[in-house]
KEBA-854176 format. One line per field, with one value per residue (C-alpha): residue number from 1; residue in one letter; x, y, z. Coordinates in nm, 4 decimals. Layout:
<sites>
seq: [NUM ...];
type: [a ...];
x: [X ...];
y: [Y ...];
z: [Z ...];
</sites>
This chain:
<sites>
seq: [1 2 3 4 5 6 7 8 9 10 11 12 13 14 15 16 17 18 19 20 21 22 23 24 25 26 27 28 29 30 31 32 33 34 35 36 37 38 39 40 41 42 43 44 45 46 47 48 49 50 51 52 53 54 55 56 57 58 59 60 61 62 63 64 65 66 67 68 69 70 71 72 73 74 75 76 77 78 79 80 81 82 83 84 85 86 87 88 89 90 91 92 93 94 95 96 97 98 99 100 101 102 103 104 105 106 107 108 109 110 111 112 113 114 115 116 117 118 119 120 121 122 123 124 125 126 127 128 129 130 131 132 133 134 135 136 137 138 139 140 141 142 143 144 145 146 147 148 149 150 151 152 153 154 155 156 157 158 159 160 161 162 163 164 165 166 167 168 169 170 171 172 173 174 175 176 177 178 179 180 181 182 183 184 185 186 187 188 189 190 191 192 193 194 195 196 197 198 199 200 201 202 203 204 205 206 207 208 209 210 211 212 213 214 215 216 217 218 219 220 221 222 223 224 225 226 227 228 229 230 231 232 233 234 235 236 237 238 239 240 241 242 243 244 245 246 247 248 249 250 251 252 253 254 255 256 257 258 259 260 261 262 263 264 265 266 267 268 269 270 271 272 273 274 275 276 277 278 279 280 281 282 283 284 285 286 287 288 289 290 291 292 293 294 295 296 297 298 299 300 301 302 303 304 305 306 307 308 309 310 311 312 313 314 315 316 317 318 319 320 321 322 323 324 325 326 327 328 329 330 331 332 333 334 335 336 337 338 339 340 341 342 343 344 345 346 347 348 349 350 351 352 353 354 355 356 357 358 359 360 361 362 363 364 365 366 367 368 369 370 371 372 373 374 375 376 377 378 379 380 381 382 383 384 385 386 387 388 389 390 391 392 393 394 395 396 397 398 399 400 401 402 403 404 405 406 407 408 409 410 411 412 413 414 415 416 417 418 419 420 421 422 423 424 425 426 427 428 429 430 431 432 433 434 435 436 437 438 439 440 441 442 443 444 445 446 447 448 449 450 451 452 453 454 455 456 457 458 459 460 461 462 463 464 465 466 467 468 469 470 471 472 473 474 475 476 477 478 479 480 481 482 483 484 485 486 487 488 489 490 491 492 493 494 495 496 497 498 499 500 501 502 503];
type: [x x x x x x x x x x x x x x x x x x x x x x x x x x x x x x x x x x x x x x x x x x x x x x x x x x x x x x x x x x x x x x x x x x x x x x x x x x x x x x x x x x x x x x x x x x x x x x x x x x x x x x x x x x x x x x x x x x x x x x x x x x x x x x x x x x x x x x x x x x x x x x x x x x x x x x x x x x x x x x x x x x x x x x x x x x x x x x x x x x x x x x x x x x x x x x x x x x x x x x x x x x x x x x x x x x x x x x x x x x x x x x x x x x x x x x x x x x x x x x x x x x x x x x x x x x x x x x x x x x x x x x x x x x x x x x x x x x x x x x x x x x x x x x x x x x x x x x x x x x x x x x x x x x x x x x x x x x x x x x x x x x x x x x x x x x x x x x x x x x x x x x x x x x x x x x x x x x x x x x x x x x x x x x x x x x x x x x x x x x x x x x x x x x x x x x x x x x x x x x x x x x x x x x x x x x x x x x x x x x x x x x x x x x x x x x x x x x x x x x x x x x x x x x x x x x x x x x x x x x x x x x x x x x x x x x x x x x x x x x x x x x x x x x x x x x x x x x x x x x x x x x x];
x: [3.4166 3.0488 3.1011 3.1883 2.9244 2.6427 2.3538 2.2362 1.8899 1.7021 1.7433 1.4081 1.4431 1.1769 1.1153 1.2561 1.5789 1.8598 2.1869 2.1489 1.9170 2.2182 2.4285 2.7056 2.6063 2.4549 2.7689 2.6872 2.3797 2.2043 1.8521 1.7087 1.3476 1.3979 1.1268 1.3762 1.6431 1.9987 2.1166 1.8356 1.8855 2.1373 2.4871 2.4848 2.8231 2.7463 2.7444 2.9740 3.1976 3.1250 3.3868 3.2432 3.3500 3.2118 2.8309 2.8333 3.0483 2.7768 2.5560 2.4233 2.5328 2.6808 2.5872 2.2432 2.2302 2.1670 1.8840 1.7662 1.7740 1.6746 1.4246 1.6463 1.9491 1.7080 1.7586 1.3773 1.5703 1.4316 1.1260 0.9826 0.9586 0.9156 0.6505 0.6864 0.5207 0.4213 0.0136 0.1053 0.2528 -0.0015 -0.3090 -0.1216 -0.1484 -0.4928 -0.5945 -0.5970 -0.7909 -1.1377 -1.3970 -1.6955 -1.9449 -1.9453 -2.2496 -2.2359 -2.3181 -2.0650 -1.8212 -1.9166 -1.7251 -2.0069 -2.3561 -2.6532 -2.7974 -3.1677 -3.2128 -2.9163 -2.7654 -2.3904 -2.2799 -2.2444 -1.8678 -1.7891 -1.4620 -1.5141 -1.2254 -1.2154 -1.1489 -0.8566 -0.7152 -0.7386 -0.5735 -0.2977 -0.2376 -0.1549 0.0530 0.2655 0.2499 0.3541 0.6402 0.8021 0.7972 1.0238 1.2176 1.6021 1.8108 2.0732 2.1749 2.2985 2.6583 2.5784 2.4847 2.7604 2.9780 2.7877 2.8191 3.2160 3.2002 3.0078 3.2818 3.6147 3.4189 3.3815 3.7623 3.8185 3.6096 3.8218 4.1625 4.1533 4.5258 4.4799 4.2215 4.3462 4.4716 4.0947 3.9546 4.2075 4.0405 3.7033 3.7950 3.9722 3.6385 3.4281 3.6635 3.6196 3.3192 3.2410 3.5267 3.3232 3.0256 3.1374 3.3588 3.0886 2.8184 2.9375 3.2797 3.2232 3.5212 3.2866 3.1327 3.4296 3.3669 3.0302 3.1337 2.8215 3.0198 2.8440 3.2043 3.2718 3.6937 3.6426 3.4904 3.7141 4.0054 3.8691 3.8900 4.2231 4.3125 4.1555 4.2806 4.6635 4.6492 4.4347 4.3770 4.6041 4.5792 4.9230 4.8008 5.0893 5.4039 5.6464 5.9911 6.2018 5.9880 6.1952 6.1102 6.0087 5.7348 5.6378 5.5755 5.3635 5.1102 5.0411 4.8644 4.6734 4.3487 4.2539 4.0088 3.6669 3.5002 3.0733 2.8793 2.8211 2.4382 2.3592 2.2798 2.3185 2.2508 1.8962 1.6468 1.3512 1.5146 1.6195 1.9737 1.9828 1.8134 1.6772 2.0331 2.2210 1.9231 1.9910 2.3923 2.3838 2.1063 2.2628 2.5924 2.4216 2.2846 2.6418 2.7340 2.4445 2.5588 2.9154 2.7957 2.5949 2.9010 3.1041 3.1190 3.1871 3.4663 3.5974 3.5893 3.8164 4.0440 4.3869 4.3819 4.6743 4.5437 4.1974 4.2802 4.2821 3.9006 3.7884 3.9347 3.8141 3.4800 3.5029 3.6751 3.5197 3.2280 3.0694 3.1213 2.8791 2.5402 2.7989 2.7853 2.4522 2.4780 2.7181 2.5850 2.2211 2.3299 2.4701 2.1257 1.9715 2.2400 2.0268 1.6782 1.6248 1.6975 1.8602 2.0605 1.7086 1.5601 1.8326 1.7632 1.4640 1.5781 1.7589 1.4453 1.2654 1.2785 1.3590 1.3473 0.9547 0.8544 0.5468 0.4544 0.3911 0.1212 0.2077 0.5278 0.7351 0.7129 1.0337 0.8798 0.6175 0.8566 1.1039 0.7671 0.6859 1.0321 0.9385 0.6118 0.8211 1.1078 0.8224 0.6389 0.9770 1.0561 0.7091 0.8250 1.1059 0.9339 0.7821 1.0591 1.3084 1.1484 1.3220 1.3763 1.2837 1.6237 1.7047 1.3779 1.4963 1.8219 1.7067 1.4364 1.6723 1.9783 1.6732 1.6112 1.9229 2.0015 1.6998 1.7157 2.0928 2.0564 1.7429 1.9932 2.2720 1.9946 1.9562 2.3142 2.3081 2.0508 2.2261 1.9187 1.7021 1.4729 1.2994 0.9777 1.2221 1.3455 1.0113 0.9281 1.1835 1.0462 0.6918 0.8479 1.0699 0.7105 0.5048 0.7697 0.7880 0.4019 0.3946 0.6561 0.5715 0.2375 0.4706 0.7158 0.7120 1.0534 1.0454 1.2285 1.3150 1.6413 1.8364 1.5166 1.7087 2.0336 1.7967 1.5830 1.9230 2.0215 1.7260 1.7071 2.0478 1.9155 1.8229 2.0913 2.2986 2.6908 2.8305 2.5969 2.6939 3.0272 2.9758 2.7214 2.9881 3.1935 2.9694 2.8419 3.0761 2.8773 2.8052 3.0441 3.2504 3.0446 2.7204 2.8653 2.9869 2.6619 2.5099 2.7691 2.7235 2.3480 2.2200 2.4493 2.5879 2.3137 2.3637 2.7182 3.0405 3.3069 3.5591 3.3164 3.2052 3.6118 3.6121 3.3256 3.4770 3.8016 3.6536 3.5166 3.8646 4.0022 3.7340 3.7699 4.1548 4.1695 3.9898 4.2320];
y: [-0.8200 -0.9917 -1.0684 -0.7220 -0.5437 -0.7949 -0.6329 -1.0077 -0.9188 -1.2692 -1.4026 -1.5655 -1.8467 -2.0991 -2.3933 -2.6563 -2.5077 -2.7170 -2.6712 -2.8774 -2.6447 -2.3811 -2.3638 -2.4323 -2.7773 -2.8838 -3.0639 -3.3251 -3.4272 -3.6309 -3.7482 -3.6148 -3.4578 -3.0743 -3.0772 -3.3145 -3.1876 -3.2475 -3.4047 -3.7352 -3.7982 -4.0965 -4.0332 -4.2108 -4.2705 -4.5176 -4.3644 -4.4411 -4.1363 -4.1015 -3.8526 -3.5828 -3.7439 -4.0512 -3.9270 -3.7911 -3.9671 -4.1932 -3.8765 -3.5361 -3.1972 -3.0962 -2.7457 -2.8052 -2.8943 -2.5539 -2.5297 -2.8790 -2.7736 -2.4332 -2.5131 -2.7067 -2.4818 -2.1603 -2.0984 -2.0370 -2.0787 -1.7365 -1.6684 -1.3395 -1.0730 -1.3654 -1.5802 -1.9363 -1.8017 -1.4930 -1.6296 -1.5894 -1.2182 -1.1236 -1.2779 -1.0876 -0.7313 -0.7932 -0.9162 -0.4706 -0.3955 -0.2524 -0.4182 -0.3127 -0.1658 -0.4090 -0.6472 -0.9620 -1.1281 -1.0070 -1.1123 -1.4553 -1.6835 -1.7350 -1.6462 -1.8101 -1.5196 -1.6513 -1.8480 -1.6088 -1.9606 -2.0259 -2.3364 -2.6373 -2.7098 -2.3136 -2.2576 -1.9290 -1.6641 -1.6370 -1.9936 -1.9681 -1.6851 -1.8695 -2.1828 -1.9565 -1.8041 -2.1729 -2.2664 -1.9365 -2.0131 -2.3632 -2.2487 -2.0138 -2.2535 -2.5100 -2.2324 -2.2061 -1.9100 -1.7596 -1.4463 -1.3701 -1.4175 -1.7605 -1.8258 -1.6888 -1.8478 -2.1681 -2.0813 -2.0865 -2.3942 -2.4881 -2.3782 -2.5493 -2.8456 -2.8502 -2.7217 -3.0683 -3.2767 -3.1596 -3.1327 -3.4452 -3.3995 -3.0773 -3.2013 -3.1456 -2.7802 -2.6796 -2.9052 -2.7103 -2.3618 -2.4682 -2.5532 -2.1999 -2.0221 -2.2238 -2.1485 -1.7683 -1.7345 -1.9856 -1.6956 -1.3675 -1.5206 -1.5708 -1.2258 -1.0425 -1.1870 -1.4386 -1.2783 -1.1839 -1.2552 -1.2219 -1.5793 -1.8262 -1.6396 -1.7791 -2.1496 -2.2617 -2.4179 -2.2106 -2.2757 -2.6661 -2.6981 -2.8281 -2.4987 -2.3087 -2.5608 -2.4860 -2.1313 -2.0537 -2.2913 -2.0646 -1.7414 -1.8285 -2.0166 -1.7924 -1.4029 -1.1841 -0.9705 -0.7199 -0.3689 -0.3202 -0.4914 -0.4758 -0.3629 -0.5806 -0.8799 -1.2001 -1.3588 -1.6758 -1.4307 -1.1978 -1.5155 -1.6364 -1.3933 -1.3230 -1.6818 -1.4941 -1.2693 -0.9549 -1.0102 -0.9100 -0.6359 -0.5749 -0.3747 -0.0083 -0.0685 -0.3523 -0.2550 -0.4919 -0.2170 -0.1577 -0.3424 -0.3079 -0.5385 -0.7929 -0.6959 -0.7365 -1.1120 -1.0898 -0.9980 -1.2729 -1.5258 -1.5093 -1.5547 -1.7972 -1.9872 -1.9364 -2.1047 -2.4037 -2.4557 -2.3857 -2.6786 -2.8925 -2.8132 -2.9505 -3.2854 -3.3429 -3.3195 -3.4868 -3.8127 -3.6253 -3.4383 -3.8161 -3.9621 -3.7203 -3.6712 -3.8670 -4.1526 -4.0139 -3.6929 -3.8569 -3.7618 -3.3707 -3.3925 -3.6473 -3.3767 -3.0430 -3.2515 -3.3674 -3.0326 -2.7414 -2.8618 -3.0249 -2.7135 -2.4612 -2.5612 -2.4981 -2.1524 -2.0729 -2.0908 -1.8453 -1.5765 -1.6147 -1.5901 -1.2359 -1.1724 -1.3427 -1.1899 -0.8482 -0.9226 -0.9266 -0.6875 -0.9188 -0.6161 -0.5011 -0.8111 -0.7998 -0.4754 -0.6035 -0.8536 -0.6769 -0.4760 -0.8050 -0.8624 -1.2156 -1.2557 -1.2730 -1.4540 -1.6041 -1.8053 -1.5462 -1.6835 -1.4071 -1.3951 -1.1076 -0.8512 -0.9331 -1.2161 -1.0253 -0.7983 -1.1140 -1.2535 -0.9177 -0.9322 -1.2818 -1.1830 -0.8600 -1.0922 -1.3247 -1.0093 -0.9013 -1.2329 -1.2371 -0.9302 -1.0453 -1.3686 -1.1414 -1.0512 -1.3438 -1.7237 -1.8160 -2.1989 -2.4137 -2.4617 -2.1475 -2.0814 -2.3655 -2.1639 -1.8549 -1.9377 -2.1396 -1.9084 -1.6593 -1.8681 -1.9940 -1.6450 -1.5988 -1.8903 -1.7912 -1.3922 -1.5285 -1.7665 -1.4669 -1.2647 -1.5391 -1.5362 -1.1347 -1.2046 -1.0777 -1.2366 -1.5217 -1.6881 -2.0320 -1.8505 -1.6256 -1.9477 -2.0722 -1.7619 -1.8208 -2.1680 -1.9677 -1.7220 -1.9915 -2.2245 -1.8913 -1.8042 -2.1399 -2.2081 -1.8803 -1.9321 -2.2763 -2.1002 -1.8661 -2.1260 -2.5386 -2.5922 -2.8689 -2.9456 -2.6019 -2.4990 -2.4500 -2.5576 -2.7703 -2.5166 -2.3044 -2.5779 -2.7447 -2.3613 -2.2897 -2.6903 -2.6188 -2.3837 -2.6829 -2.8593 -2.9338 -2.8707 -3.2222 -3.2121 -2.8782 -2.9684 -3.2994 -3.0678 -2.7442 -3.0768 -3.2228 -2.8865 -2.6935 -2.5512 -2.2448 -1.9456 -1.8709 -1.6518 -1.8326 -2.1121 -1.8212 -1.7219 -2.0274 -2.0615 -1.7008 -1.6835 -2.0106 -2.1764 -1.8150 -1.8253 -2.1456 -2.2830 -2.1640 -1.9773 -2.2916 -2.5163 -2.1662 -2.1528 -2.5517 -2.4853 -2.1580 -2.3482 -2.5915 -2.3209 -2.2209 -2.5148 -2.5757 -2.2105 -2.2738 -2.4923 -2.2174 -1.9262];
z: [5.5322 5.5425 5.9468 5.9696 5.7818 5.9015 6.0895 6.1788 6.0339 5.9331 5.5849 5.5302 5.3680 5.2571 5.5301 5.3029 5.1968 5.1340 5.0526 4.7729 4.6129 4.5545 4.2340 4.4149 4.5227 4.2031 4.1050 4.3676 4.2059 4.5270 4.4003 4.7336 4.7976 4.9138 5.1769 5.3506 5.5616 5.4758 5.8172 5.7745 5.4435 5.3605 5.1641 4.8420 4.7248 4.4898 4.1531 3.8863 3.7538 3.4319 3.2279 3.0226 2.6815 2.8073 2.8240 2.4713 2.2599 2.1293 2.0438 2.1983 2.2901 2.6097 2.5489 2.5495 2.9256 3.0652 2.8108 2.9075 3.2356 3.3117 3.5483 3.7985 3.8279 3.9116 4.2553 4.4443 4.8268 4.9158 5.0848 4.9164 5.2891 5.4806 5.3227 5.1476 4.7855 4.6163 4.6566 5.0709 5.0470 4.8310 5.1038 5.3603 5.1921 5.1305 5.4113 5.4834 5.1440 5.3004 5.1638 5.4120 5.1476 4.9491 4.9702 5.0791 4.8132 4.6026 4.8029 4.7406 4.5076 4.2297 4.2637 4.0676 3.9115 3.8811 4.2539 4.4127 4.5718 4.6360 4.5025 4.7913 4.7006 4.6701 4.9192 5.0724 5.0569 5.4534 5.4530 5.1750 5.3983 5.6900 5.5202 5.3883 5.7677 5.8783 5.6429 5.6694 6.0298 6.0024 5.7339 5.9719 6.2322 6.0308 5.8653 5.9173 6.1162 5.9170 5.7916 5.4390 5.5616 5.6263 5.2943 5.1541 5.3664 5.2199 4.9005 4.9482 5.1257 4.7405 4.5652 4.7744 4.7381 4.3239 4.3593 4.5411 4.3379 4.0081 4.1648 4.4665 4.4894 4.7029 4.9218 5.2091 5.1458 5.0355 5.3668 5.5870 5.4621 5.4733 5.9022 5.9020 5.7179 6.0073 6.2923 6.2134 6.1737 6.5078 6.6860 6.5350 6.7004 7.0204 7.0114 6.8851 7.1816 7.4045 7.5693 7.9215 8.1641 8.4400 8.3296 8.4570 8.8088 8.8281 8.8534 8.6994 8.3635 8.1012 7.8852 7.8049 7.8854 7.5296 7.4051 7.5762 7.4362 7.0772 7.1119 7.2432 6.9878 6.6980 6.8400 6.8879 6.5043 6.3122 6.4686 6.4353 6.7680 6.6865 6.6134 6.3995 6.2459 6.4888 6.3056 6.5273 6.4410 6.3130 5.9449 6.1231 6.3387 6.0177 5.8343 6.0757 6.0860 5.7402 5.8163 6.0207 5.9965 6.1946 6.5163 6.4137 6.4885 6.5660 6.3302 6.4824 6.3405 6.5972 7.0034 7.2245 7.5019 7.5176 7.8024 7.5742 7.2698 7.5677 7.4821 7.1227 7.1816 6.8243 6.7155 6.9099 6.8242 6.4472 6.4636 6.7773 6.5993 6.2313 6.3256 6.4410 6.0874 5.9919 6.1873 6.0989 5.7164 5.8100 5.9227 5.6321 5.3966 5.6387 5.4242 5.1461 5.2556 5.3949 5.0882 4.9177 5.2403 5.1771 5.4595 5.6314 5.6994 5.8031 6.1358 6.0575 5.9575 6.2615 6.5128 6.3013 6.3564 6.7147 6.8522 6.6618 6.4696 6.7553 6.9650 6.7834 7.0235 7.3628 7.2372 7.3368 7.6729 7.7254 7.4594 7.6537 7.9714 7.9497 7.8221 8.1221 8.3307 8.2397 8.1666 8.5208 8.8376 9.0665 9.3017 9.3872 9.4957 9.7234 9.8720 9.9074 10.0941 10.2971 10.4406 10.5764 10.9046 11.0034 11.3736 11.3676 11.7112 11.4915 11.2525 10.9319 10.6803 10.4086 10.2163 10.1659 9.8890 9.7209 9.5932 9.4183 9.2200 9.1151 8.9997 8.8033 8.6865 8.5371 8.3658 8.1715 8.0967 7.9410 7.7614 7.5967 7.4859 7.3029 7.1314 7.0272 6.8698 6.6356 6.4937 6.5249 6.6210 6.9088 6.8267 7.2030 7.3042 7.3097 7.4864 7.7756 7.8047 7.8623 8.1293 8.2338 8.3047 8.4413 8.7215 8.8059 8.8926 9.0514 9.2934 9.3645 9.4376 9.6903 9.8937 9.8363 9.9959 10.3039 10.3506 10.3922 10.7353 10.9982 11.2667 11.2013 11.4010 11.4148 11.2726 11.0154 10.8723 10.7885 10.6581 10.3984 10.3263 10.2733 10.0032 9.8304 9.7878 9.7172 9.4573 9.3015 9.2392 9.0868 8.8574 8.7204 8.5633 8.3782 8.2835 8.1196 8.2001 8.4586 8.7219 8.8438 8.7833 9.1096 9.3331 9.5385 9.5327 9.7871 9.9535 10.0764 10.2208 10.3906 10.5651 10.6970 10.9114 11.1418 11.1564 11.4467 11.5189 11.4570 11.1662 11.0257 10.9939 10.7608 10.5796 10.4581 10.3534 10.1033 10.0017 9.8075 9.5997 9.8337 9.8787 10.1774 10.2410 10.2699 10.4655 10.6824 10.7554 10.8010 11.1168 11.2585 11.2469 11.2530 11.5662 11.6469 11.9602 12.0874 12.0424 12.2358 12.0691 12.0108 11.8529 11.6336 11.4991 11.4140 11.1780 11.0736 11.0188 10.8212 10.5259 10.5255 10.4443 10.1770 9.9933 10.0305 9.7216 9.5604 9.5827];
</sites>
């Protein structure tokens, strides 16, 4: 119900939550400093268990502990609209209160009334503002990404785990729900913004076999993909899927449509980047869980760990690649592409237009994103990714474009050497990531221009990481002129034998 009602709007939370600062955790009692997150802080598991009629039974009231401790089980984990304290939200609305007529000297902290002199130690309110700014600034930086759903999906983790610490004879039964709450809500995600059968046909590995492993596993064990009972069922069938859950199903409210919001980046930002605290969340009460997990079923938890828990971060790259997969207009660079003329008899000292609009294309992409930081922070990794999927393409629609040439010269080869180096010094201003992704995917393209027959053919072996189709081309246009027609089928019959495999 929360997955599908969930707008994936951020839940600001203060930049030193913890886990531990929820009711629901309180039980554990870990003398641990907030401002310190819960994955580098050691496990103590030390403490003696001391019963309930233990503690008293020399003197004192147990119903006097919620009194005695009011203070420590109010929950503060919520940032009030975004800022760390009430004193920040109430600078920023001020920060618009006109205050133009009034002298200057009013404005001032304290002002000696007979020599009209600010006192030396005086702060000023600019620079309390200004101190305020940074430390908002610095706050949002280290703040988490989740969305209310993950808390409450924390929250539930809270409670299975006081269930377990009370009853440790069904440990295992509350573990294995926890792993089923995880694996649905790591299945939603990747439903909701990370399916695209068109990804496996890219052969660029954006799904780990493990990922992809993890969730086949979840869907044929948990999701319950019949429409309706079917009459004829068996028992043994009907009892097996009221273990199971309906597939979920996106929020009407969120658009993952529109060019201007990057494709709902903001959107798939906060539940990409909101399952990875999930995760990180997991680990941390990974020696907890162990130590109430009966030894023979140890093995459950290592491989909920190893196989699904360790699997959240792999889903990035293929939720922000159907995001890169749109930011930018590849099929017009290659129409552009298509227009140059590559049998110059001279040596050309200008590049071609095309690389001018895939470098505009780069400088939006890089204006949108900055929009969308406003709204979401887009952590660095995700940053990486995204550039990094964005060039990728790039680099591969320019030596799809090469392999359209249907003439090329010795001059229209270096040409494309000219572009490629134009295009790359432009891009590194726009971009940190380092070394270009792809770079030498096109370099190697372009050099094979030059080679000769006996070397072509030991080249399309150790390079099959091109299409058919390219290698095809390299054939046809670059030794098309100047080989004979048998030595043109050997090399032909050689791509065949490497796409066979393939089919």
């Amino acid at each position: 119900m929360f997955l599908e009602n969930e707008t994936w709007e951020l839940c600001p939370v203060k930049s030193n939550f913890s886990i531990l600062q929820l009711h629901e955790f309180k039980f554990m009692e870990q003398s641990r400093s907030p401002s310190v997150s819960p994955s580098k802080q050691p496990v103590s598991t030390s403490s003696k268990t001391v019963t309930l009629f233990e503690q008293y039974c020399s003197g004192g009231n147990p119903f006097e502990i919620q009194a005695n401790h009011k203070d420590e089980e109010t929950e503060d984990v919520l940032a009030s609209n975004g800022y760390e304290s009430d004193e920040q939200e109430k600078s920023a609305y001020q920060e618009y209160d006109s205050d133009s007529d009034v002298p200057e000297e009013l404005k001032r902290d304290y002002v000696d009334e007979q020599t009209g002199d600010v006192p030396v130690k005086s702060v000023s309110r600019e620079t309390l503002k200004s101190r305020k700014k940074s430390d908002y600034s610095l706050n949002k930086v280290n703040a988490p990404i989740l969305t209310n759903t993950t808390l409450n999906v924390i929250r539930l983790v809270g409670k299975y785990m006081q269930m377990m610490n009370i009853l440790k004879p069904i440990a295992f039964d509350v573990i294995h729900f926890m792993s089923q709450l995880f694996d649905y809500y790591l299945y939603a995600i990747y439903t909701f913004f990370g399916r695209n059968d068109s990804l496996e046909s890219t052969g660029l590995g954006l799904s780990s076999s493990r990922l992809r492993t993890t969730l086949n596993r979840i869907q044929e064990s948990l999701i319950d993909l019949e429409v309706s009972a079917d009459p004829t069922a068996t028992l043994t069938a009907a009892e097996e899927r009221k273990e199971k859950v309906p597939s979920p199903h996106l929020s009407h409210l969120v658009v993952l449509t529109s060019g201007d919001t990057l494709y709902g980046l903001a959107e798939r930002v906060v539940a990409t980047e909101s399952l990875v605290f999930l995760a990180e969340q997991f680990e941390f009460l990974q020696p907890h869980l162990d130590a109430v997990m009966p030894a023979v079923k140890k093995p459950f938890l290592q491989q909920f760990y190893s196989q699904t828990v360790s699997t959240a971060s792999e889903l990035r790259k293929p939720i922000y690649w159907i995001v890169a997969g749109k930011a930018l207009d590849y099929e017009q660079m290659l129409l552009l592409m298509a227009n140059v003329k590559w049998d110059v008899k001279e040596i050309m000292s200008q590049h071609n237009i095309y690389v001018d609009a895939l470098l505009k294309e780069f400088e939006q992409f890089n204006r949108r994103l900055n929009e969308v930081s406003k709204r979401v922070r887009i952590p660095l990794p995700v940053s990486n990714i995204l550039w990094e999927h964005c060039i990728r393409l790039a680099n591969r629609t320019i030596v799809e474009g090469y392999a359209n040439v249907k003439k090329c010269s010795n001059e229209g080869r270096a040409l494309m050497q000219l572009d490629f180096q134009q295009f790359l010094m432009k891009l590194e201003k726009l971009t940190d990531i380092r070394p270009i992704p792809d770079k030498e995917f096109v370099e190697t393209y372009i050099k094979a221009y030059y080679l000769t027959e006996n070397d072509m053919e030991r080249w399309i072996k150790e390079h099959r990481e091109y299409s058919t189709k390219q290698l095809t081309n390299l054939v046809n246009v670059c030794l098309g002129s100047h080989i004979n027609k048998k030595a043109r089928q050997k090399l032909l019959a050689a791509i065949d034998d490497i796409d066979r495999p393939k089919r």
